[in-house]
C-alpha positions as CSV (number, residue, x, y, z in Angstrom):
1,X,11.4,20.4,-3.4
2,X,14.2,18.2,-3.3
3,X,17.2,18.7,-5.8
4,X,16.1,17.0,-9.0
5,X,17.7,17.1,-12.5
6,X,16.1,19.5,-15.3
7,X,14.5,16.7,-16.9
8,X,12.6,15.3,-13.4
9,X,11.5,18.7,-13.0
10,X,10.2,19.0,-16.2
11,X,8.3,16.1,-16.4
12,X,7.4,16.9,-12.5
13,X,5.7,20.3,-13.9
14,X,3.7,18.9,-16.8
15,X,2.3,16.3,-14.0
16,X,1.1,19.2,-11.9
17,X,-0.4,20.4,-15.4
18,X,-2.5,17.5,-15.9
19,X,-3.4,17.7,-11.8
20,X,-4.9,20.8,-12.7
21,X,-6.9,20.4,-15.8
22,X,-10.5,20.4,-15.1
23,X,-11.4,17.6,-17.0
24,X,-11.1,13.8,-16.7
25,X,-7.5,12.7,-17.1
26,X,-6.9,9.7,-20.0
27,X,-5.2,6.7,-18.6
28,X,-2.4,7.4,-20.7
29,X,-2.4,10.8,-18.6
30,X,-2.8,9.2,-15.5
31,X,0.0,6.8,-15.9
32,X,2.5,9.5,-16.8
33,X,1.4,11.4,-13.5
34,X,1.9,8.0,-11.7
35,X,5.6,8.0,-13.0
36,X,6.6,11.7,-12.9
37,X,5.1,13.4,-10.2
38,X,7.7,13.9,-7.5
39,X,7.1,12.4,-4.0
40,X,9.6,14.9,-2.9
41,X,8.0,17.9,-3.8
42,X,6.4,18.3,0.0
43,X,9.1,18.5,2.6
44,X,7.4,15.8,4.2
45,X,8.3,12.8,2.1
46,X,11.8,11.9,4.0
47,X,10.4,12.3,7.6
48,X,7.3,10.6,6.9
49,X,9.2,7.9,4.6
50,X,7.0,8.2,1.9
51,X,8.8,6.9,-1.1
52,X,6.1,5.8,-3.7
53,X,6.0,2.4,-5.2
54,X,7.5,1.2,-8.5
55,X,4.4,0.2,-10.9
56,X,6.1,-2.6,-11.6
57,X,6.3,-3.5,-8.2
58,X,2.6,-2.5,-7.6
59,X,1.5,-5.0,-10.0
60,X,3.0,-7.7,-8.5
61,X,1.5,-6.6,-5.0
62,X,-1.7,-6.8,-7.1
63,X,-1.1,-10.1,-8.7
64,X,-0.6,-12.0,-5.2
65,X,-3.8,-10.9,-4.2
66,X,-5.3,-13.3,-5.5
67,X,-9.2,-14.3,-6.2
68,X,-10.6,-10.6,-7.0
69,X,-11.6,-9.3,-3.9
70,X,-14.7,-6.9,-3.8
71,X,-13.7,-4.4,-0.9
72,X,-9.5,-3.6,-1.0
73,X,-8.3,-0.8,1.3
74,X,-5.0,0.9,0.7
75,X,-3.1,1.9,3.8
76,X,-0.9,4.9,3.5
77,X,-1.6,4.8,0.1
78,X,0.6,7.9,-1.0
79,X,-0.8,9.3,-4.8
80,X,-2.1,5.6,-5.6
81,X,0.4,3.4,-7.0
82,X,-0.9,0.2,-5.7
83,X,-4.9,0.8,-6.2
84,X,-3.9,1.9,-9.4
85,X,-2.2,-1.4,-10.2
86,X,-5.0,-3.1,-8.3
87,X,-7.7,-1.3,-10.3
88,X,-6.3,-2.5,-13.4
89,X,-6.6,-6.0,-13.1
90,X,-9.4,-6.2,-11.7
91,X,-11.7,-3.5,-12.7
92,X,-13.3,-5.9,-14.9
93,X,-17.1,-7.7,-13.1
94,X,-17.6,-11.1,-14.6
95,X,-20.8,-13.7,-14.1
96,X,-22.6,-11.1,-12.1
97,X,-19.7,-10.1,-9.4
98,X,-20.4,-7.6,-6.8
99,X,-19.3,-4.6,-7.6
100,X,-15.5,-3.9,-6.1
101,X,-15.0,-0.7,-3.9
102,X,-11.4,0.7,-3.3
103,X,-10.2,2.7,-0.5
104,X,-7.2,4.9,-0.6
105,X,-6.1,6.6,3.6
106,X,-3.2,8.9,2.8
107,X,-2.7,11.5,5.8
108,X,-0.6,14.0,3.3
109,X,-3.2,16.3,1.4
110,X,-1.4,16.9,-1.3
111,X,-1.3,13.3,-2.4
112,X,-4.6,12.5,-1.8
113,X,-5.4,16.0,-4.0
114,X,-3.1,14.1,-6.9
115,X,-4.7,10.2,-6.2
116,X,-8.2,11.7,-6.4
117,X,-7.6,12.7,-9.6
118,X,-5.9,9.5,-10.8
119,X,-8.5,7.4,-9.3
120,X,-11.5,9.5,-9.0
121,X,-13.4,6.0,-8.3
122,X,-11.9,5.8,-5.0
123,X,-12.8,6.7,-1.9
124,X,-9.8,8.8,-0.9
125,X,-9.5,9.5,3.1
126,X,-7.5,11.9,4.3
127,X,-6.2,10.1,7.7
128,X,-3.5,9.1,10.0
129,X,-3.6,5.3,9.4
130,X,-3.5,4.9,13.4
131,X,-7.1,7.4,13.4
132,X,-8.4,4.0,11.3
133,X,-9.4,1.7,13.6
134,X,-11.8,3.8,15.3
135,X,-13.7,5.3,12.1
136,X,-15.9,2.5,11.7
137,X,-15.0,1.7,7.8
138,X,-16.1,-1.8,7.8
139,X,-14.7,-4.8,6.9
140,X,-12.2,-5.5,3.7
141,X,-11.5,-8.6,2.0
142,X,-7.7,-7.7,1.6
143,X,-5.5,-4.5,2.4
144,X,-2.8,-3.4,0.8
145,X,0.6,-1.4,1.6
146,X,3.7,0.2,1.2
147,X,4.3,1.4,4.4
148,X,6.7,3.6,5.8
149,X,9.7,1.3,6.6
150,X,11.1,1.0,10.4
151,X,12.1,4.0,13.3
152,X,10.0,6.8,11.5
153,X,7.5,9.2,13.6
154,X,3.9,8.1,14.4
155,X,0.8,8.7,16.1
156,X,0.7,6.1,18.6
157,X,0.9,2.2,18.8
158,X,-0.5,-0.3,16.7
159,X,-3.1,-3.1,19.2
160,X,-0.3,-5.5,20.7
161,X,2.4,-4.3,19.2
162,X,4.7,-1.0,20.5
163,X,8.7,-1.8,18.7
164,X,10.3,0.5,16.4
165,X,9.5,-1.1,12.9
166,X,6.6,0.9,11.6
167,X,5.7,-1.7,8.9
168,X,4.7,-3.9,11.7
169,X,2.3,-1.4,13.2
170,X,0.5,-1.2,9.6
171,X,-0.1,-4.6,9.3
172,X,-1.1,-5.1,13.2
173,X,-4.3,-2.3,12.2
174,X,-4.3,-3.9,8.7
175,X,-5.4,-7.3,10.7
176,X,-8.1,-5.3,12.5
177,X,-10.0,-4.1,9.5
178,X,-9.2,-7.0,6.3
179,X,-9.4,-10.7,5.8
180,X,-6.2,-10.8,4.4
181,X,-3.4,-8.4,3.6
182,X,-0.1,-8.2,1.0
183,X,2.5,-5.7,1.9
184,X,5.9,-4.5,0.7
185,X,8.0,-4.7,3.6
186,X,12.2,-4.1,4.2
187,X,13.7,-7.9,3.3
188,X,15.3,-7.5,7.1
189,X,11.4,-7.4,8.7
190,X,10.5,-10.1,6.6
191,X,10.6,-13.6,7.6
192,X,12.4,-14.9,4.3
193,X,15.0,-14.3,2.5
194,X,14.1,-14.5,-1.4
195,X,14.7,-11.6,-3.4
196,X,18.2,-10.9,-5.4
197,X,19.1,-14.5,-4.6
198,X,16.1,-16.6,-5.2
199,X,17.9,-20.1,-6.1
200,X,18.6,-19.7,-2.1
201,X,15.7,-19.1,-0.6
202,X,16.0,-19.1,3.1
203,X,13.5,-18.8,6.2
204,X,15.0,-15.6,8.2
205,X,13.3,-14.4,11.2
206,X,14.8,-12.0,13.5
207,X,14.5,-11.1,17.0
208,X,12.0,-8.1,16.3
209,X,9.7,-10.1,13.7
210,X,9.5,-12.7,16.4
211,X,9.1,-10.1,19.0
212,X,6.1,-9.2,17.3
213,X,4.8,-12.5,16.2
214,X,4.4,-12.7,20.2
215,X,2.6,-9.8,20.7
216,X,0.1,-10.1,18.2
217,X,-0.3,-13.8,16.6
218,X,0.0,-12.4,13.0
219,X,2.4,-14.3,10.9
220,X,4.1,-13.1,7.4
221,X,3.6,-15.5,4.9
222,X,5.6,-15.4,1.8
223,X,4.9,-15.2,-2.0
224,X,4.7,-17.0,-5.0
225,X,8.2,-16.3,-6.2
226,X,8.0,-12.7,-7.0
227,X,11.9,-11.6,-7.2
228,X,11.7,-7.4,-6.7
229,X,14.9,-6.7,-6.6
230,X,14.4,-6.4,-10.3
231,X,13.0,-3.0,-9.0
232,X,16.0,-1.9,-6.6
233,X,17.0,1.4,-8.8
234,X,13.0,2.3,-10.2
235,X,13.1,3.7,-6.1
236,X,13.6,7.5,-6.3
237,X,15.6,8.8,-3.2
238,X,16.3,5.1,-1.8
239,X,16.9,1.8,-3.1
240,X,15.7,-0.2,-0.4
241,X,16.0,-4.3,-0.8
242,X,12.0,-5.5,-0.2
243,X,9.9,-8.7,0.1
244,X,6.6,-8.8,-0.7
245,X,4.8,-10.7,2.6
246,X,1.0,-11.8,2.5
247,X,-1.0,-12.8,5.8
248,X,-3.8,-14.5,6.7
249,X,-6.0,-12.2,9.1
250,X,-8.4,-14.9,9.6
251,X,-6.6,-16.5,12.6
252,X,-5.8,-13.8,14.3
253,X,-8.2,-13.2,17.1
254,X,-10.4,-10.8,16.7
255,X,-10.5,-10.5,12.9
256,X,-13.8,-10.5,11.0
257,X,-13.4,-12.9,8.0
258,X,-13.0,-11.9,4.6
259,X,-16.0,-10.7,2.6
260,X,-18.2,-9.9,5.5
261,X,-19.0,-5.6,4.7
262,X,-20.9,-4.4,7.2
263,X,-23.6,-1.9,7.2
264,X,-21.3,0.9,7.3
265,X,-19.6,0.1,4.2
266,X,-18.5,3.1,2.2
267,X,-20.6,4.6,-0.7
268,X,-18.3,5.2,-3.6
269,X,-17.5,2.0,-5.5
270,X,-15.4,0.3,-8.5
271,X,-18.0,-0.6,-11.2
C-alpha cells in the first residue's frame, strides 16, 4: 500500500471490515467504503491510473445524463463511484418504467470484490475494457467513465483510433456498445475550456482531439455548466484539472441507437 497517514489507514481498515461482513452493508456503510477505501492499496493503481472519482464529481456525471436511462454501463468502473451516484438518482421506476440494469467492467479483482458489495444490484464484470467489444453485452442507452487519463499501458487499440491518450480509446469502444456516453476526461483532451475559469469559456481543440475526431467521427460535446474544479484536492494521489464531455453515439457510424437491448441483454437488473 501506498504511504498514507494513520488516520487514512484507519479508516482504510474499518472499510475492509465492512467488505468482509457477511451481511448486506447499509447505505450509510456503503458510502463510508466509497470514501475510505484506498485505491492505492493494490500496487496496480499508479500504472493502471486508477484514481477513483470524487462523489461529488460522480453525481454531476450522473446529473448530465439526462432522461433516466434504463441500461447504463460503467467502463473501468474501479469500486463504483459513478454507478453508485448513478444508482441514486435514478433507482426510483415511475409510471410503469422499465426496469434499469447497471453494468460495472473493472479488470482489477480486488475492486470488483469491493463494488460487488457496494452495489450487489450490478452486474459486475471482471474485464479488460478492450475484451468488451467482442463479449456480446448488448446495447446501452448511455455509458459512463472515468478512464484512465493519457500514455498509460493497454491491451490493444480502440476501432479507428491508435494515439497515446487512453481516454480517447474508452470512448471510441464506448461508441460501439451505447447511444450516448458522459465521461470525465483531462481538460487538455477536451475540446473546451470551462472549468476553474467558467466566466471564459473557450472552444479548445488540440491537434490530438482533432487527430482523433478524424479517425473515428466521434465528437465531445460539452456540459451544462458543471465547474469541477470545485473537486481538484477531493483527488487522492493526483489533482488532475477535468471536463466533464458528453457524446452523441448516434451519428457515429455503426452505432445502434439508444434504447434498442438486444436479446443478449444481461440478467441482473436495477429494480
Amino acid at each position: 500500500m501506498a504511504k498514507l497517514t494513520k488516520n487514512e489507514a484507519r479508516l482504510h481498515r474499518q472499510a475492509c471490515e465492512l467488505i468482509n461482513l457477511t451481511r448486506d452493508l447499509t447505505e450509510d456503510e456503503k458510502h463510508f467504503v466509497l470514501e475510505h477505501w484506498q485505491e492505492s492499496s493494490t500496487a496496480a493503481n499508479s500504472l493502471d491510473g486508477a484514481f477513483f472519482t470524487p462523489l461529488g464529481l460522480a453525481q454531476d456525471v450522473a446529473i448530465e445524463m439526462g432522461e433516466r436511462p434504463r441500461r447504463v454501463i460503467d467502463l473501468g468502473a474501479g469500486i463504483g463511484h459513478l454507478t453508485f451516484a448513478c444508482r441514486r438518482l435514478f433507482a426510483h421506476r415511475w409510471n410503469g418504467e422499465p426496469r434499469r440494469e447497471l453494468v460495472c467492467v473493472e479488470r482489477n479483482p480486488d475492486y470488483v470484490r469491493v463494488g460487488r458489495k457496494i452495489l450487489p444490484e450490478a452486474t459486475w464484470i471482471c474485464a479488460d475494457i478492450f475484451d468488451l467489444p467482442g463479449m456480446n453485452l448488448g446495447v446501452f442507452d448511455c455509458a459512463i467513465a472515468n478512464p484512465p487519463f493519457g500514455a498509460i499501458t493497454r491491451a490493444g487499440n480502440a476501432p479507428g483510433y491508435s494515439g497515446r491518450r487512453c481516454e480517447y480509446h474508452v470512448i471510441a469502444i464506448a461508441a460501439g456498445l451505447a447511444g450516448s456516453g458522459v465521461f470525465i476526461v483531462p481538460q487538455e483532451s477536451a475540446p473546451f475550456r470551462y472549468s476553474a475559469n467558467p466566466e471564459n469559456y473557450e472552444e479548445h481543440a488540440d491537434a490530438e482531439y482533432e487527430r482523433f475526431r478524424r479517425a473515428t467521427g466521434i465528437e465531445l460535446g460539452n456540459n451544462c455548466g458543471m465547474d469541477t474544479s470545485a473537486y481538484d484536492e477531493e483527488w487522492r494521489g493526483v489533482s488532475p484539472r477535468v471536463e466533464i464531455v458528453t457524446c452523441d453515439f448516434t451519428s457515429h457510424v455503426g452505432v445502434p441507437g439508444p434504447g434498442a437491448a438486444s436479446d443478449g441483454q444481461l440478467s441482473l437488473v436495477l429494480n
